[in-house]
C-alpha positions in Angstrom: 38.6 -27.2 -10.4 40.9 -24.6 -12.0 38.6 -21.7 -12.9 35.9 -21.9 -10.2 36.7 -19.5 -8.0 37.6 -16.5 -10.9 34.3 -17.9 -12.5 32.1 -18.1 -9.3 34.0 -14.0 -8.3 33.0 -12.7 -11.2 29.0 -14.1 -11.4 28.6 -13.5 -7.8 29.8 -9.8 -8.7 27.5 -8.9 -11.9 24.4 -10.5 -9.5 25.9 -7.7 -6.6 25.7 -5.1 -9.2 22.5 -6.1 -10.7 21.0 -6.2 -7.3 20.9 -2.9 -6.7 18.6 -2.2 -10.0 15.8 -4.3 -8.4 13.1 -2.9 -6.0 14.6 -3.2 -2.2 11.9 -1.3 -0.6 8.4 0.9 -1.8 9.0 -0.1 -5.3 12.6 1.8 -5.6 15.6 0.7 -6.2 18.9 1.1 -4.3 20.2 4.1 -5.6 16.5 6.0 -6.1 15.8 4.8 -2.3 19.6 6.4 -0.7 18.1 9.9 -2.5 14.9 9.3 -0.3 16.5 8.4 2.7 18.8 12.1 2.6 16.0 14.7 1.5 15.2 16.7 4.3 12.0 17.8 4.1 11.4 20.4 6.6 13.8 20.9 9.8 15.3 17.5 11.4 12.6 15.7 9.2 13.6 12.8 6.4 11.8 11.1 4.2 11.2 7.5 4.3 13.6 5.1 4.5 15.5 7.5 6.6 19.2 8.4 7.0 19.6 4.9 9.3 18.6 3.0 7.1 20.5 5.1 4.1 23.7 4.9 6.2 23.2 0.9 6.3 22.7 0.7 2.5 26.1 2.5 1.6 27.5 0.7 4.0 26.9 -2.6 2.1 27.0 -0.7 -1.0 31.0 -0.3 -0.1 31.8 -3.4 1.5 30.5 -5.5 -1.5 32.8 -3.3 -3.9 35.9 -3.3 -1.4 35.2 -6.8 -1.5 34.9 -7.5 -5.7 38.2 -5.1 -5.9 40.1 -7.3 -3.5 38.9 -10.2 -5.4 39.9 -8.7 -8.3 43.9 -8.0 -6.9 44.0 -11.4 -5.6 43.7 -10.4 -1.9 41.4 -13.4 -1.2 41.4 -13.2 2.8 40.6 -9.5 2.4 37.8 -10.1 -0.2 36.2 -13.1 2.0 36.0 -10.7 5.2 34.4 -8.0 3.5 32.1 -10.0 1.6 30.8 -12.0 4.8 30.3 -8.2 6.3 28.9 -7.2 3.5 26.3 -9.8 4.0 25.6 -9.4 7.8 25.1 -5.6 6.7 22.7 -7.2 4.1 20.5 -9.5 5.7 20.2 -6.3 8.5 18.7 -3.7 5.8 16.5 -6.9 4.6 15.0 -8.0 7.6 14.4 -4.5 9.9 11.3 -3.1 10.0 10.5 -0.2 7.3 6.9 0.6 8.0 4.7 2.2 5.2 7.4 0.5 3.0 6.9 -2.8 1.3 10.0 -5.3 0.5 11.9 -5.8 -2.5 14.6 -8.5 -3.7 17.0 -6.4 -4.3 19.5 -6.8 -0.7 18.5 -10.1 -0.6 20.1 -10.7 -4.2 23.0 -8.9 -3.3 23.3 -10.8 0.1 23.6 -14.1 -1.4 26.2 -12.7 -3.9 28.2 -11.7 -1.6 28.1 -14.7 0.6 28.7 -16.6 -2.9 32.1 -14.2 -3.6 33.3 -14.8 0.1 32.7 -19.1 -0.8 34.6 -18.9 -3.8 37.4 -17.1 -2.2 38.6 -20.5 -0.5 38.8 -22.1 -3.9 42.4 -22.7 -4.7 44.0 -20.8 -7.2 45.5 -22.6 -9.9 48.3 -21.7 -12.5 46.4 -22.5 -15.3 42.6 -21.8 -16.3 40.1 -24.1 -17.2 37.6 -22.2 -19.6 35.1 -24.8 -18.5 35.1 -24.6 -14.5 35.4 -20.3 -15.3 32.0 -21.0 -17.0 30.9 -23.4 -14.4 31.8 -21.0 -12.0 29.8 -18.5 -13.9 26.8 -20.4 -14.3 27.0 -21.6 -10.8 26.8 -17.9 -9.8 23.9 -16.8 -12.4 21.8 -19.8 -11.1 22.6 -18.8 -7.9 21.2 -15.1 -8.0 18.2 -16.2 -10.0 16.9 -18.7 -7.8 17.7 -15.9 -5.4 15.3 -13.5 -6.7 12.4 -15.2 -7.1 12.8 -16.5 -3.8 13.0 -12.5 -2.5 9.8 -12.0 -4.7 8.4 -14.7 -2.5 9.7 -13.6 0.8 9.1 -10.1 0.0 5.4 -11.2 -0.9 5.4 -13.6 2.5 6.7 -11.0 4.6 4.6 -7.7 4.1 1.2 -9.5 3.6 -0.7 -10.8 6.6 -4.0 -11.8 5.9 -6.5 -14.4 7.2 -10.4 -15.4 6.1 -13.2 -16.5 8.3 -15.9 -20.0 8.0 -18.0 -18.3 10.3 -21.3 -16.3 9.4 -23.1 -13.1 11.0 -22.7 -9.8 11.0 -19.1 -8.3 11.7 -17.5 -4.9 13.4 -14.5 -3.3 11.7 -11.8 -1.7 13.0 -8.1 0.4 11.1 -4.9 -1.0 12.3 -2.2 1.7 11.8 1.5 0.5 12.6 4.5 -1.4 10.9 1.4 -3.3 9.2 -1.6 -1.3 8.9 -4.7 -3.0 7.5 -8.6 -3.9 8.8 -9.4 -6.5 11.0 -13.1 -7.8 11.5 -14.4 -8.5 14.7 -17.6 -10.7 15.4 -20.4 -8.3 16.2 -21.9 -10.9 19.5 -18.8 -12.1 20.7 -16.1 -9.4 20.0 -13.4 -12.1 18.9 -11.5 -11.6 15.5 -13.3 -13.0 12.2 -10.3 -12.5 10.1 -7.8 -9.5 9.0 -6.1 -8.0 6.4 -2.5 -5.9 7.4 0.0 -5.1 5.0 3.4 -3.6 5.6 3.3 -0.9 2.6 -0.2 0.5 3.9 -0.1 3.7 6.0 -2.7 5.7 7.5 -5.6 3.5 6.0 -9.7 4.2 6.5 -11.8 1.3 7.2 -15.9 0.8 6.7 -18.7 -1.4 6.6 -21.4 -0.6 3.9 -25.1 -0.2 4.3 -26.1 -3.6 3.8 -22.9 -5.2 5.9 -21.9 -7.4 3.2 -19.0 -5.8 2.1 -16.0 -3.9 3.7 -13.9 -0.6 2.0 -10.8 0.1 3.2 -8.8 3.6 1.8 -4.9 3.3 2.4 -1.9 5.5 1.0 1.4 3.8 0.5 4.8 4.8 -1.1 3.5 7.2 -4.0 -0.2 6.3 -4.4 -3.3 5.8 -2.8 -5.0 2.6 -2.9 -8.7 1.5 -2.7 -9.8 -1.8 -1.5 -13.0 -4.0 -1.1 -13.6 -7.3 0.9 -15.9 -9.7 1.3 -17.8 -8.9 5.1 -18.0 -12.6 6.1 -15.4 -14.4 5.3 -12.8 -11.3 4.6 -12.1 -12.6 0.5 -10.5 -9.6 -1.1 -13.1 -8.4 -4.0 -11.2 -6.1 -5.3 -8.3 -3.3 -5.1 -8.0 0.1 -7.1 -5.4 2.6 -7.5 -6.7 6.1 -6.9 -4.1 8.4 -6.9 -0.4 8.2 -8.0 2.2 11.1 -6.9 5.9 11.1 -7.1 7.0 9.5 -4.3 8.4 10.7 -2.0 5.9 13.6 -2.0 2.4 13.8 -0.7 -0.1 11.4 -1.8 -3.3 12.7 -2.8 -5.9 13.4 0.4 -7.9 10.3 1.9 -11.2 10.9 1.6 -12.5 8.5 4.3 -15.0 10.9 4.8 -17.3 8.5 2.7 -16.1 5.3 3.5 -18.8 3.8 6.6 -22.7 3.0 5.9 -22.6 3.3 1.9 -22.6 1.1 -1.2 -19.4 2.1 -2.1 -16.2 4.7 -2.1 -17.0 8.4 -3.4 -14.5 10.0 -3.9 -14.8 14.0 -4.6 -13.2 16.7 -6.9 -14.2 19.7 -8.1 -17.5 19.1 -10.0 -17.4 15.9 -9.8 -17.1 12.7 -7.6 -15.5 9.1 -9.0 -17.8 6.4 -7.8 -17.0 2.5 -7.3 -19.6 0.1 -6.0 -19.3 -3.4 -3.8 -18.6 -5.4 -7.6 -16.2 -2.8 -8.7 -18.6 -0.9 -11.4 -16.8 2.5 -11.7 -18.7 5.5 -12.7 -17.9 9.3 -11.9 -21.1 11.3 -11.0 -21.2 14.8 -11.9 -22.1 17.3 -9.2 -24.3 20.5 -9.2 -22.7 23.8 -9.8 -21.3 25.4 -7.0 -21.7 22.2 -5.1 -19.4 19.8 -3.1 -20.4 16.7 -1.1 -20.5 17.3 2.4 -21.5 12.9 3.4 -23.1 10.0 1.9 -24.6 6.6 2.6 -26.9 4.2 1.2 -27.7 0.7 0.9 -28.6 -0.3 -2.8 -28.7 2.8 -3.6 -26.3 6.1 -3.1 -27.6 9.2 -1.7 -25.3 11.8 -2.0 -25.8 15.0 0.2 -24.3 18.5 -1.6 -23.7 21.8 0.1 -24.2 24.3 -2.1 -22.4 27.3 -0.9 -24.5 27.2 2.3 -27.8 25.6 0.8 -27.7 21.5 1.5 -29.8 19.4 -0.9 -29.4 15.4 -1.6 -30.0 13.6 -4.7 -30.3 10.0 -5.6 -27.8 8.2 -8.0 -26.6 4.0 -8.8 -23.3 2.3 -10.2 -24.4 3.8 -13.8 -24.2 7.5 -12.3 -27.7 8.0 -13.4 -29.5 11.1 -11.3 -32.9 9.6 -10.2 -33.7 12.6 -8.4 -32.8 15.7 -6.5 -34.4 17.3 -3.2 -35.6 20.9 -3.0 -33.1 22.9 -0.4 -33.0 21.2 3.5 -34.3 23.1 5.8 -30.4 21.8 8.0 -28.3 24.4 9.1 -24.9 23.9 7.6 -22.8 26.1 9.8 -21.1 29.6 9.8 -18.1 30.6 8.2 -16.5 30.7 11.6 -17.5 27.1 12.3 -18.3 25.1 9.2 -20.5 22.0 9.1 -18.5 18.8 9.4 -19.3 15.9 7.6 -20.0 13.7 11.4 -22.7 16.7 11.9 -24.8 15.0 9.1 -25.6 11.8 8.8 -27.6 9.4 5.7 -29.8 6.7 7.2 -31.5 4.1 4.4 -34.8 2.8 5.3 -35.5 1.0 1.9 -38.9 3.1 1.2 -37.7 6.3 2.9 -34.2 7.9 3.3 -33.8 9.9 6.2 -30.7 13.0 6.2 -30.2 13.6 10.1 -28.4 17.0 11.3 -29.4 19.2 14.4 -32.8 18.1 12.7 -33.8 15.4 10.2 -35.5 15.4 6.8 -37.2 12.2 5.3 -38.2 11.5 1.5 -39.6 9.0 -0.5 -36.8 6.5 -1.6 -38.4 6.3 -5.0 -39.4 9.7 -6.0 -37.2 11.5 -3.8 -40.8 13.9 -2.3 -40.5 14.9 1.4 -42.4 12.6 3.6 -44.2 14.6 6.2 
C-alpha cells in the first residue's frame, strides 16, 4: 500500500483545484461568482450570490488549501481536520438556498476531494514508494472526481428543476410562482386543483399566459444574465419549446420583460424600436416591422395576431401571422389613448378575437371584419 496516500493527496488536490473552474452557481465559476457576491451596487445592496454566501466560499476556498499544504509538510492530523471542515463548509454552499440562481458541480467536486484528501490521510506512510499504488492512488482520486461531476450535473439538474405533467383534459387557469423556484403552475378551470407545474430555481420574476385558443401556455422569465422565453403544452404541461431573448453581462440588468403581451395571443411579441420579434405556439419566429412613428401599445389573437400601434397619439391595429405578412391595417380608432399627464396603459385596451370579427375594447370598442380588416358597424 506504499504510495496510496501521497497518490490519493495529490489527485484529490488537482480535482479541489479543478473544482473551482466548473459552474457552482448561475453558470459562473468560483472565482467569477466571489467578484459577484462583493460588488455593491448601490448603498448596502449586493449582487447575487451575496457577501454570505461569498464569505462561505473563501472560507472553503482556504480550508481546502490549508489542508493540501499540510498534506504536503506531512502534518497528516492537521491536513485531515481541515479537509473534513473544508467539506462541512462545502456541502453548506452546495445545499442552501440561492434563489434566481441555478446549481453547478463545482463545490460538490471540491467536497468529495476534500473528503477524499482527509481519507487518505490515515493511510500509513511508508519509507519507500511504490510507483504503482502512487498511480493507484492517483487514479483512485481522478475516478473519484469524475464520477463526482457528473453526478453534480445530475443533482444540479435534480435539484433546480421541479416539473410535473397532467392525464387529465379541459381547459386550465394559470398562475406565476415567484420565490426560491419561480415557474407557472396550471390549475383546472372547474375544480381549482393543480393540473401540473413547471418551477425552476434559476427563474426570477417570470410572466405567465394562456393564448387565445387555450391550447398553449407562454411563460417570460429572466435568470442570471438573460431572459428566457418558454412555451407549454395547455393540457398536459409538455414543454414545447424554450428561447433565449436577451443575454446581458451578468451581473447587470437583464433586458425588460415585456409580459405586456403575454395573455390571450398566439404567441410572445416582443417590441423594439420599429420593430417587434414574433414567435408562435410551434416556435415559427418572424420579426414584424412596425409603422413609423409607431409602438405597440397590446395584442391578442387566436390564429391570427392583431397587433394594436399607437402612433404618437393616433391608435390603429393591423393584422399579421407567423410569416410576418401584413394582411391589413385599420384607418385611425376613434379610442382615446390618454394625455401626456396620464398615458394609456396597455390594461386600458384590450383585443378580443371573435373568428369573423375582431373587436379592440378601450373606454369604447371598435369591431372589424377579421378578413378584410373594414369596420363593422
Amino acid at each position: 500500500m506504499r504510495g496510496i496516500r501521497p497518490g490519493a493527496t495529490a489527485g484529490a488536490a488537482v480535482a479541489f483545484v479543478v473544482a473551482w473552474f466548473l459552474p457552482w452557481m448561475g453558470g459562473a465559476a468560483a472565482f467569477p461568482l466571489l467578484g459577484h457576491a462583493f460588488e455593491m451596487w448601490y448603498w448596502f445592496s449586493f449582487s447575487a450570490p451575496g457577501p454570505g454566501a461569498g464569505l462561505e466560499i473563501v472560507l472553503f476556498g482556504l480550508l481546502g488549501l490549508v489542508s493540501i499544504a499540510s498534506a504536503g509538510f506531512s502534518a497528516r492530523r492537521t491536513s485531515a481536520v481541515t479537509a473534513v471542515l473544508g467539506a462541512a463548509v462545502g456541502v453548506q454552499v452546495m445545499v442552501r438556498d440561492h434563489p434566481g440562481l441555478d446549481s453547478g458541480p463545482g463545490p460538490l467536486v471540491a467536497a468529495v476531494a476534500l473528503a477524499v484528501l482527509a481519507v487518505a490521510q490515515a493511510f500509513r506512510s511508508e519509507a519507500g514508494r511504490s510507483w504503482w499504488s502512487t498511480i493507484a492512488g492517483v487514479m483512485v482520486a481522478a475516478l473519484l472526481a469524475v464520477a463526482t461531476g457528473f453526478g453534480g450535473a445530475a443533482y444540479a439538474s435534480a435539484r433546480d428543476l421541479d416539473a410535473t405533467t397532467s392525464d387529465a383534459s379541459g381547459g386550465v387557469t394559470v398562475t406565476a410562482l415567484d420565490g426560491t423556484f419561480s415557474g407557472v403552475t396550471a390549475r383546472d378551470r372547474v375544480t381549482g386543483a393543480e393540473r401540473w407545474h413547471y418551477w425552476a430555481r434559476g427563474w426570477k420574476f417570470p410572466s405567465v399566459g394562456l393564448s387565445g385558443d387555450g391550447r398553449t401556455v407562454f411563460a417570460l422569465a429572466q435568470r442570471a444574465g438573460e431572459e428566457d422565453a418558454f412555451a407549454f403544452d395547455a393540457v398536459s404541461g409538455t414543454l414545447r419549446w424554450q428561447r433565449m431573448l436577451a443575454t446581458e453581462d451578468w451581473p447587470g440588468p437583464v433586458a425588460e420583460l415585456h409580459n405586456d403581451y403575454l395573455s390571450g395571443m398566439p404567441g410572445i411579441l416582443t417590441a423594439y424600436s420599429n420593430e417587434a420579434r414574433y414567435i408562435d405556439a410551434d416556435d415559427h419566429e418572424s420579426t414584424i416591422r412596425l409603422d413609423n412613428d409607431c409602438g405597440v401599445l397590446t395584442a391578442g389573437g387566436v390564429r391570427t395576431l392583431y397587433v394594436v400601434e399607437d402612433c404618437q397619439g393616433r391608435v390603429q391595429v393591423f393584422a399579421t401571422g407567423s410569416d410576418a405578412r401584413r394582411r391589413w391595417t385599420t384607418p385611425a380608432l376613434q379610442l382615446p389613448v390618454g394625455t401626456p399627464a396620464k398615458p394609456v396603459h396597455y390594461d386600458d385596451i384590450v383585443v378580443v378575437d371573435n373568428g369573423d370579427t375582431v373587436v379592440v375594447e378601450g373606454t369604447g370598442s371598435e369591431t372589424f371584419n377579421a378578413v378584410n380588416g373594414n369596420p363593422v358597424r
